[in-house]
C-alpha positions as CSV (number, residue, x, y, z in Angstrom):
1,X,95.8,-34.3,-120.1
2,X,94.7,-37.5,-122.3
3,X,91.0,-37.0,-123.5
4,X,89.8,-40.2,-121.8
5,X,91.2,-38.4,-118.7
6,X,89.0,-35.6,-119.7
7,X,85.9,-37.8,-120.4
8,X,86.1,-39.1,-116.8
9,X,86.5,-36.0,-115.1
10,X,83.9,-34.3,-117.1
11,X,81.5,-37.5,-116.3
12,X,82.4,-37.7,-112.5
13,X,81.4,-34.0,-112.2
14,X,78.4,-34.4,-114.1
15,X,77.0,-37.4,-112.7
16,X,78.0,-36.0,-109.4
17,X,75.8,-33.1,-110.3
18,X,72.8,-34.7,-111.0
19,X,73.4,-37.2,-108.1
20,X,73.0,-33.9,-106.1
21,X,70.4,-32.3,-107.7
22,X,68.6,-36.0,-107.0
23,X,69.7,-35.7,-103.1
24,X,71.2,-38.9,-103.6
25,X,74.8,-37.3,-101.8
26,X,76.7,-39.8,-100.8
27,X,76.9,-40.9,-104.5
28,X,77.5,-37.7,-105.4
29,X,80.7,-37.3,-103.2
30,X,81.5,-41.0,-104.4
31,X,81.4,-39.6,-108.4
32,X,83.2,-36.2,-106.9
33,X,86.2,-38.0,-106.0
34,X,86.7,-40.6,-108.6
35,X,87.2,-36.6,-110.8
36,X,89.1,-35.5,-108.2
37,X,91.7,-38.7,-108.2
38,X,91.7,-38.1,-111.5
39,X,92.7,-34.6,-111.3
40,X,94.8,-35.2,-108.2
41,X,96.8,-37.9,-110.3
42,X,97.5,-35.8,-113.1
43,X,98.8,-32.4,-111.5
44,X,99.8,-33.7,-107.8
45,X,101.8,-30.4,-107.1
46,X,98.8,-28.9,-107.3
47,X,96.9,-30.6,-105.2
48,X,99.5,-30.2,-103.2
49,X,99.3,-26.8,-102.9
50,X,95.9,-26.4,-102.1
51,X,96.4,-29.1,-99.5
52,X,98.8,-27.0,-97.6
53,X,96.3,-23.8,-97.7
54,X,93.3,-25.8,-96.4
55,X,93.9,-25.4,-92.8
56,X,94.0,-21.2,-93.7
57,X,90.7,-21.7,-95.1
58,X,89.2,-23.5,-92.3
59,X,90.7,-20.6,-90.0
60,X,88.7,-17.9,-91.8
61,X,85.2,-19.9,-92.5
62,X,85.4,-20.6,-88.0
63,X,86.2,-16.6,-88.0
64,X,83.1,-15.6,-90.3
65,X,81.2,-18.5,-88.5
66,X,81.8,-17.3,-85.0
67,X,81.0,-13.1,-86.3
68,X,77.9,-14.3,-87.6
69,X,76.9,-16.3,-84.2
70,X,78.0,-13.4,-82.0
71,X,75.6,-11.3,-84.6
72,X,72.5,-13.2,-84.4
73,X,73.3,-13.2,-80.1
74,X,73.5,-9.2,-80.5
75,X,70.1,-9.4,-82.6
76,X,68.2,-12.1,-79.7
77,X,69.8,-9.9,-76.7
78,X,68.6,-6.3,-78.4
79,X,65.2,-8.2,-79.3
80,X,64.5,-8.2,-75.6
81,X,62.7,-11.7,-75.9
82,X,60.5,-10.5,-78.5
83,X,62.1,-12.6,-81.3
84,X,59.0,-12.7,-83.1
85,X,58.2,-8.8,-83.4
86,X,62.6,-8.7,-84.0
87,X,61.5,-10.7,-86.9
88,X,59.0,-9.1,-88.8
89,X,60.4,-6.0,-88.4
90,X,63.7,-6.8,-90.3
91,X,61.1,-8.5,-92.9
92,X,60.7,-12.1,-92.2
C-alpha cells in the first residue's frame, strides 16, 4: 500500500476516534468509511470475503442476543415480582 494510502487510513481511524470519544458519531462513521473505502479499494478480495461471512455473524450475535433475553426472563420469572430484592442480592 502507497504511504499516502496509509496516511488516510491511519487519519480516518483516528479522527473517527476522537469523533467518538466527542459523541459526535455520525462523523465518526463518516471518517470510518472514507478508511474503510480506502482499505476496501486496495484489497477488494478481502473485503469480499468478509462480506460473504457477515450474514454468519449476524446469525450468532441474534443467537447470544435471544440466550441472554431468555436469561434475564428466567431471572424476572424466579424473582417472583421482587425484582428489586432479585437485584441486590446478585449485587446491584
Amino acid at each position: 500500500m502507497d504511504v499516502w494510502k496509509r496516511a488516510v487510513v491511519a487519519g480516518s481511524l483516528g479522527a473517527a476516534a476522537v469523533l467518538f470519544i466527542k459523541r459526535k458519531h455520525p462523523a465518526g462513521v463518516l471518517a470510518t468509511g472514507v478508511g474503510l473505502a480506502v482499505l476496501a479499494a486496495e484489497y477488494p478480495e478481502k473485503f469480499e470475503s468478509i462480506r460473504r461471512s457477515l450474514p454468519d455473524y449476524f446469525d450468532r450475535g441474534m443467537r447470544v442476543l435471544e440466550m441472554a433475553g431468555r436469561a434475564g426472563r428466567r431471572i424476572a420469572d424466579s424473582s417472583n415480582g421482587h425484582g428489586f430484592e432479585a437485584w441486590e442480592e446478585i449485587g446491584g
